[in-house]
N, C-alpha and C positions, 0 to 999 in steps of 0.2 A: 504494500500500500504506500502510496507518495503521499507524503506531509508537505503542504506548502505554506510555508513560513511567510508568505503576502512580504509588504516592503522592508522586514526585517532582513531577507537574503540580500537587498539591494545598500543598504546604510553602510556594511563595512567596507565598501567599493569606494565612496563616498570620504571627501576631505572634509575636514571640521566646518572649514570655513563653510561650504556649498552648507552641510548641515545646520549652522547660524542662518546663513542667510535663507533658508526655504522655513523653519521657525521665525524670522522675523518676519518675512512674507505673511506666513499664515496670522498673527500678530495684527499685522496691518490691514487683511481684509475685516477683519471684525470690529476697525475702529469706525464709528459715526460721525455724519461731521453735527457741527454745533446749530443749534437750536438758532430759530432768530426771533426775536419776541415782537411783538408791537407795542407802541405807544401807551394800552390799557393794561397789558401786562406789566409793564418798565413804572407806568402809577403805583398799580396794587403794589408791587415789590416797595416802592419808595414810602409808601403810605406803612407797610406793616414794617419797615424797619422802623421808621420815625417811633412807631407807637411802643416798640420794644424796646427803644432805648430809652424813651419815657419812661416806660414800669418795667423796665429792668426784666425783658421776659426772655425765656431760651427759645430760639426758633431753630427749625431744621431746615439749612442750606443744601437744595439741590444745584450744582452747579458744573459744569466743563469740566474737563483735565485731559487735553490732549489726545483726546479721541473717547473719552471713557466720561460717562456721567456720572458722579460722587455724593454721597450725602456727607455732610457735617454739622451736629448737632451744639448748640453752645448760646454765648451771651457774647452782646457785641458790646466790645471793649474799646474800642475808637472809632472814628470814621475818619481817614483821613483823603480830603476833597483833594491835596494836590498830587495824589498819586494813585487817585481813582481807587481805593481799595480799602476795603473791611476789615479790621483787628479784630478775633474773635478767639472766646474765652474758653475750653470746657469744662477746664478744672482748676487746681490750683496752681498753676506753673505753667500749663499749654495752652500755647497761641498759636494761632496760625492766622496768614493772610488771606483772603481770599479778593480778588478784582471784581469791580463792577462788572465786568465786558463780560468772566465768565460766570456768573450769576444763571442760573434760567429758572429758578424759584424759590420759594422762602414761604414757610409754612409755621404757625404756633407749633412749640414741642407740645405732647399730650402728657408731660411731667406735673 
């Protein structure tokens, strides 16, 4: 009886590099590209930050990241206008940034 081994018989044939490179291929079909909001979307989002950083509330940041859409749960900790971009809290020590441009939602936490 033949056993066949599908594309495992073909890989030791195969140099590292070509096997990087057809993994990052595969990588790069799966990435999305970005969201484009409108004008009523780019409101709500500015409307529910403002009101969170009034009362101080945790929101959950849908946003971009290079092909990949992320969530980030926290408190916003700055807003800084000259470099377009959100400071934002989860705990006691971790910050992270995140930019206006990849924003594509912001939701009340259910904490």
């Amino acid at each position: 009886m033949i056993k066949d081994r599908g594309s495992i018989k073909w890989t030791s044939m195969m140099l590292p590099e070509h096997v990087k490179l057809l993994r990052d291929f595969d990588k790069s079909q799966e990435k999305i590209e970005k969201p484009i909001l409108d004008e009523h979307q780019i409101e709500e989002i500015n409307q529910i930050i403002c009101e969170a950083m009034e009362h101080n509330k945790e929101l959950v940041f849908t946003y971009y990241d290079y092909g990949e859409i992320k969530l980030y749960v926290g408190h916003i900790h700055y807003l800084d206008t000259i470099r377009k971009e959100l400071r934002l809290k989860d705990g006691p020590g971790d910050r992270f940034n995140l930019k206006f441009e990849d924003i594509i939602r912001v939701d009340y936490s259910e904490k």
